[in-house]
C-alpha positions as CSV (number, residue, x, y, z in Angstrom):
1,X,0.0,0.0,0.0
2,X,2.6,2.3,0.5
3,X,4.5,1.6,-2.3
4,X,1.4,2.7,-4.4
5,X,1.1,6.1,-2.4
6,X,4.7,6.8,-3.3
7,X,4.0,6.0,-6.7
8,X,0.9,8.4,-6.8
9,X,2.7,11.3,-5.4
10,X,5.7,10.8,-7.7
11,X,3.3,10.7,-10.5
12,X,1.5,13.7,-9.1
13,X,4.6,15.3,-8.9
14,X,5.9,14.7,-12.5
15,X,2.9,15.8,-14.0
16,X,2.3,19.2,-12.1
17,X,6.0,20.2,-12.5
18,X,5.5,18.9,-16.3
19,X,2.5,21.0,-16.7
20,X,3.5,23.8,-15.1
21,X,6.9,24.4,-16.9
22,X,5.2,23.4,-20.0
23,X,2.6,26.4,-19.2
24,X,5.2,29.1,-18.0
25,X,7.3,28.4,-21.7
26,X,3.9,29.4,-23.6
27,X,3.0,32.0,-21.6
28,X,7.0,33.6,-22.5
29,X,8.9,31.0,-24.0
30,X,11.0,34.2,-24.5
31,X,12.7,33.3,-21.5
32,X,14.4,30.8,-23.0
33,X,17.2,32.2,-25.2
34,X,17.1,35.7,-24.1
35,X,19.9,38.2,-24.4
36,X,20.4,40.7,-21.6
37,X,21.5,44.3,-21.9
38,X,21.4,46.4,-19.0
39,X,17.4,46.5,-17.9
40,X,16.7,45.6,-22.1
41,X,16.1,42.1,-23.0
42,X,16.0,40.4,-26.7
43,X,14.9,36.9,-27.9
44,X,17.3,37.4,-31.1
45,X,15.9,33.2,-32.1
46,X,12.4,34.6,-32.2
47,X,13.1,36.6,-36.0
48,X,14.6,33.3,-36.7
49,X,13.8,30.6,-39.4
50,X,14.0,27.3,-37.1
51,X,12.9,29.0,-33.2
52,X,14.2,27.1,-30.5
53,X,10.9,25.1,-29.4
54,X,9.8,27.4,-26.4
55,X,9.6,30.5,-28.7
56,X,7.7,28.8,-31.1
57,X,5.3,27.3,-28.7
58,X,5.1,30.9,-27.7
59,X,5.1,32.6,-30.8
60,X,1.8,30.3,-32.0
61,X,0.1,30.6,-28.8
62,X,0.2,34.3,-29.0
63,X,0.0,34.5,-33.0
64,X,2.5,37.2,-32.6
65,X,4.1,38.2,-36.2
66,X,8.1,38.8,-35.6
67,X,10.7,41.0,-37.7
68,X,13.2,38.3,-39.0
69,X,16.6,38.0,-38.1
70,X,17.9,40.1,-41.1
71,X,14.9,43.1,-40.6
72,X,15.2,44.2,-37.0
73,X,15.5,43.1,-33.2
74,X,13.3,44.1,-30.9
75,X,14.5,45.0,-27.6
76,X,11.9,45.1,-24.3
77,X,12.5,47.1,-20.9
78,X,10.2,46.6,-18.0
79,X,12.9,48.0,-15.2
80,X,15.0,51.2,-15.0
81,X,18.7,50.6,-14.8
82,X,18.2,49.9,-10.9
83,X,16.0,47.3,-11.1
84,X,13.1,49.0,-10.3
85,X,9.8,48.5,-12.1
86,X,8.7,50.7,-15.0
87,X,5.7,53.1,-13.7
88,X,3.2,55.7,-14.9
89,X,3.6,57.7,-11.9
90,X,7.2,58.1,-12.6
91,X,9.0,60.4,-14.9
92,X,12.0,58.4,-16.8
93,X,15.1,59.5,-18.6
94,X,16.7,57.1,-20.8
95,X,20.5,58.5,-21.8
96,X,23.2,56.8,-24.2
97,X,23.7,55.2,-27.7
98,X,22.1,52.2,-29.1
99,X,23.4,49.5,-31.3
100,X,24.2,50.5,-34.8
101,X,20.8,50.3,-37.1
102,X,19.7,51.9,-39.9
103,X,16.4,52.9,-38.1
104,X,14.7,52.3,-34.5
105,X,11.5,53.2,-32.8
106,X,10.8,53.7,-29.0
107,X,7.4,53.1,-27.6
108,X,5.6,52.0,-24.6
109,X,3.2,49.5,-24.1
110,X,1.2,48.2,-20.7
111,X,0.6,44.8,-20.3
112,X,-1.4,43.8,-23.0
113,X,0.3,45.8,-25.8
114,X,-1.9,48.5,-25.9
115,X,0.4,51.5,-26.8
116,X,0.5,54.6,-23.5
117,X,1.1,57.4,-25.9
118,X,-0.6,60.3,-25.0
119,X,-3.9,61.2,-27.1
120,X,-3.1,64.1,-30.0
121,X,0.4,62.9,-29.6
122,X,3.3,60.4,-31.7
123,X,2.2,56.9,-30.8
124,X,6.1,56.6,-31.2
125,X,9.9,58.0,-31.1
126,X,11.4,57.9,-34.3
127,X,15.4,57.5,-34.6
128,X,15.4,60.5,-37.8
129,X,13.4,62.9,-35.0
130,X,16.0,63.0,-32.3
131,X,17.9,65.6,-30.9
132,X,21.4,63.9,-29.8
133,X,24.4,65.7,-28.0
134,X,27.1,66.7,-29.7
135,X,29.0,63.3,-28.4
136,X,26.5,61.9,-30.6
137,X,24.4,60.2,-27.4
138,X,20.7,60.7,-26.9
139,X,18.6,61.8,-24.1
140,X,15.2,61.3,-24.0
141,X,12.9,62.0,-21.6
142,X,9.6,59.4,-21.1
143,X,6.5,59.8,-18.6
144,X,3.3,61.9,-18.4
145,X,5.5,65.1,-17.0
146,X,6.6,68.0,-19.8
147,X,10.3,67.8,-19.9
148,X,12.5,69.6,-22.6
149,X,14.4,68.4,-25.7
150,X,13.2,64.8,-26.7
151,X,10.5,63.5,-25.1
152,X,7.8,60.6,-25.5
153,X,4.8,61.8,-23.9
154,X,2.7,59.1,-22.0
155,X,-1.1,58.7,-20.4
156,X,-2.5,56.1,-18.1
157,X,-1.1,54.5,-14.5
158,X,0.2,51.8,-13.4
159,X,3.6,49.5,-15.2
160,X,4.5,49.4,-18.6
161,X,7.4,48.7,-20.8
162,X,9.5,50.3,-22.9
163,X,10.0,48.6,-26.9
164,X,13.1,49.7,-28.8
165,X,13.0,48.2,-32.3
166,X,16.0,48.3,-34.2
167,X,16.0,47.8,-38.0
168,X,18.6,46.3,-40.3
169,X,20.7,45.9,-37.2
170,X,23.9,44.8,-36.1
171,X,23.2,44.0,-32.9
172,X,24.4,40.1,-31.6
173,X,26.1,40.0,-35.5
174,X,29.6,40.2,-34.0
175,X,30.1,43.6,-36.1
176,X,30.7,46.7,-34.8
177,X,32.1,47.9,-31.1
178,X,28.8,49.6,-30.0
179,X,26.8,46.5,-30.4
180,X,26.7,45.9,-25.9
181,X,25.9,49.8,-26.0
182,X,22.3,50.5,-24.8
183,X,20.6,53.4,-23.3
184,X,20.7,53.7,-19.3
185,X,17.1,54.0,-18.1
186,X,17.1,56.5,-14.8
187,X,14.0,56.9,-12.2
188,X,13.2,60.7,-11.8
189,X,9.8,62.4,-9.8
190,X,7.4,59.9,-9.5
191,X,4.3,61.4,-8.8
């Protein structure tokens, strides 16, 4: 008899930590060959034509279309450079260069993709509307807050995230001495 409890718990075990990690790779299967910079992080196999198996599994559960390896990498920020989670009720700065593309876009998104941009204003921050220093380095300033010089005007509360999309990159090619180089993300006011 106890042999066949043992048996039942091992099976019960086996299948709920089966289950489970099976359900947290298609909910972000991301995870799973991600590339960190700073608080950005890429999943450079997603664009690609064989996906390791937990992106795909993602990619069809969430029938997400991807920029291919050769178009663009995408790259996502949820924290500021300290760790701390991206909020509405904060003001951001987000300061440096980023990896040598031809083109990128900033946006920011909550939790279900729906883009934060203000109403009346740019639902994004294009790369040929910056302002940059005369080191060549950007500063631009994100949140709900006026603030001077570039700045991507937001609306709503609570967390979001931050999408820089790079197009015809170099980034992870193994070309270029900028390609670790991304923009630091600082907390300011929060409200």
């Amino acid at each position: 008899m106890r042999f066949v409890l043992l048996l039942l718990v091992s099976i019960a075990i086996a299948l709920g930590t089966g289950f489970g990690l099976s359900y947290y790779a298609l909910t972000d299967g991301r995870l799973f060959g991600a590339a960190q910079i700073g608080p950005w992080i890429s999943w450079p196999d997603l664009g690609s034509s064989a996906p390791n198996p937990y992106s795909r599994g993602h990619l069809t559960r969430e029938a997400a279309l991807q920029l291919g390896r050769a178009e663009g990498l995408k790259f996502v920020a949820t924290t500021d450079s300290a760790g701390e989670a991206l909020n509405l009720s904060c003001a951001y700065t987000l300061e440096g260069h980023v990896p040598v593309s031809s083109f990128w876009t900033l946006v920011a998104v909550n939790g279900e993709g729906v883009n934060l941009a203000a109403p009346g204003a740019d639902l994004a921050l294009r790369s040929s509307e910056i302002a940059r220093t005369n080191a060549g380095s950007m500063i631009i300033h994100v949140g709900k807050t006026l603030a001077p010089g570039n700045w991507l005007e937001l609306s709503g509360s609570g967390p979001f995230s931050l999408e820089l999309t790079l197009y015809d990159t170099t980034a992870f090619s193994g070309f270029g001495s900028d390609n670790d180089t991304m923009p630091r993300i600082t907390r300011g006011a929060c409200a």
